[in-house]
C-alpha positions as CSV (number, residue, x, y, z in Angstrom):
1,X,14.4,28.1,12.9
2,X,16.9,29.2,9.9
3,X,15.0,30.9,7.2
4,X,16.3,29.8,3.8
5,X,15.3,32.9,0.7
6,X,16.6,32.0,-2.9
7,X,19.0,35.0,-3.6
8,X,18.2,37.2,-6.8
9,X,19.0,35.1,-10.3
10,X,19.7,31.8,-8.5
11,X,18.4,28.8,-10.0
12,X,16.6,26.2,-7.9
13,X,19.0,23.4,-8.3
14,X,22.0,25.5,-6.8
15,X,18.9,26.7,-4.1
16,X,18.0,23.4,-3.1
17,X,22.1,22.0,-3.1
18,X,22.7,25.0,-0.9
19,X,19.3,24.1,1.3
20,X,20.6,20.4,1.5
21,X,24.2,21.8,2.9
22,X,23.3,24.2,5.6
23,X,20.1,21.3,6.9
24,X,23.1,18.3,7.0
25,X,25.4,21.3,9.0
26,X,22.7,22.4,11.0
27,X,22.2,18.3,12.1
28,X,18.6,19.1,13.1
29,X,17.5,16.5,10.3
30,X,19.5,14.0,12.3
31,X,18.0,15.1,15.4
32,X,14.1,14.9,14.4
33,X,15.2,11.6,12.7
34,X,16.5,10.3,16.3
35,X,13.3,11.2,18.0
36,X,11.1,9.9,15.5
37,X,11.9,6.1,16.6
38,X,12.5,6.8,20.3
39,X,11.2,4.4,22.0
40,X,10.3,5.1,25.8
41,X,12.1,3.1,28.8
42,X,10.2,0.8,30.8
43,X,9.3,1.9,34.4
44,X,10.7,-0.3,37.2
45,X,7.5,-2.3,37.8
46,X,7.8,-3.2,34.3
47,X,11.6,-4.0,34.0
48,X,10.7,-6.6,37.1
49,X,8.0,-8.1,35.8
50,X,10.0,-9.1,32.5
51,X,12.9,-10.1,34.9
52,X,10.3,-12.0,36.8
53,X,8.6,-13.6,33.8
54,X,12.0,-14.5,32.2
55,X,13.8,-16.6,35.9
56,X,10.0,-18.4,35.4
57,X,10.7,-19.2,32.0
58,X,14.6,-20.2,32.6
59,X,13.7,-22.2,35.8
60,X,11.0,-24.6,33.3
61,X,12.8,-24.8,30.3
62,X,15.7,-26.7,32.9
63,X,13.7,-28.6,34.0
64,X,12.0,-29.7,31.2
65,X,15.5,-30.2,29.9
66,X,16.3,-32.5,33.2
67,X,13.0,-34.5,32.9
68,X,14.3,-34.9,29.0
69,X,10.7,-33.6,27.5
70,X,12.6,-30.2,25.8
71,X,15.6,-30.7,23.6
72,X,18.8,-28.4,23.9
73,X,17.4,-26.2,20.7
74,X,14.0,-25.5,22.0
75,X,12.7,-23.3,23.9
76,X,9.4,-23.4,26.0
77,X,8.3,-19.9,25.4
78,X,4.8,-19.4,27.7
């Protein structure tokens, strides 16, 4: 971690401009920002499942698209 002192007669706007600088140069702002929304991948079991759930889903909404009970904007959704 960088340790940041104010230097002898500086004021605090020129401090905290100087702060601002070496933090953006540094990109560790960037970096804590980036793992703050991280979001976790799926496990396999998972990713199948979903894949699973979503050739269910394709294969109904066809055929109730076929049998004519489904428009071509809906979406049957459970």
């Amino acid at each position: 971690m960088t340790e940041f002192k104010r230097k002898k007669n500086e004021n605090f706007e020129t401090f905290l401009r100087r702060f601002n600088k070496k933090l953006i140069q540094s990109k560790k702002l960037n970096t804590i920002k980036e793992r703050q929304y991280l979001i976790p991948k799926k496990n396999k079991s998972a990713q199948k499942q979903r894949a699973l759930k979503g050739i269910k889903l394709n294969s109904k909404n066809t055929y109730l698209k076929k049998i004519g009970k489904l428009k071509d904007n809906e979406k049957f959704t459970k």
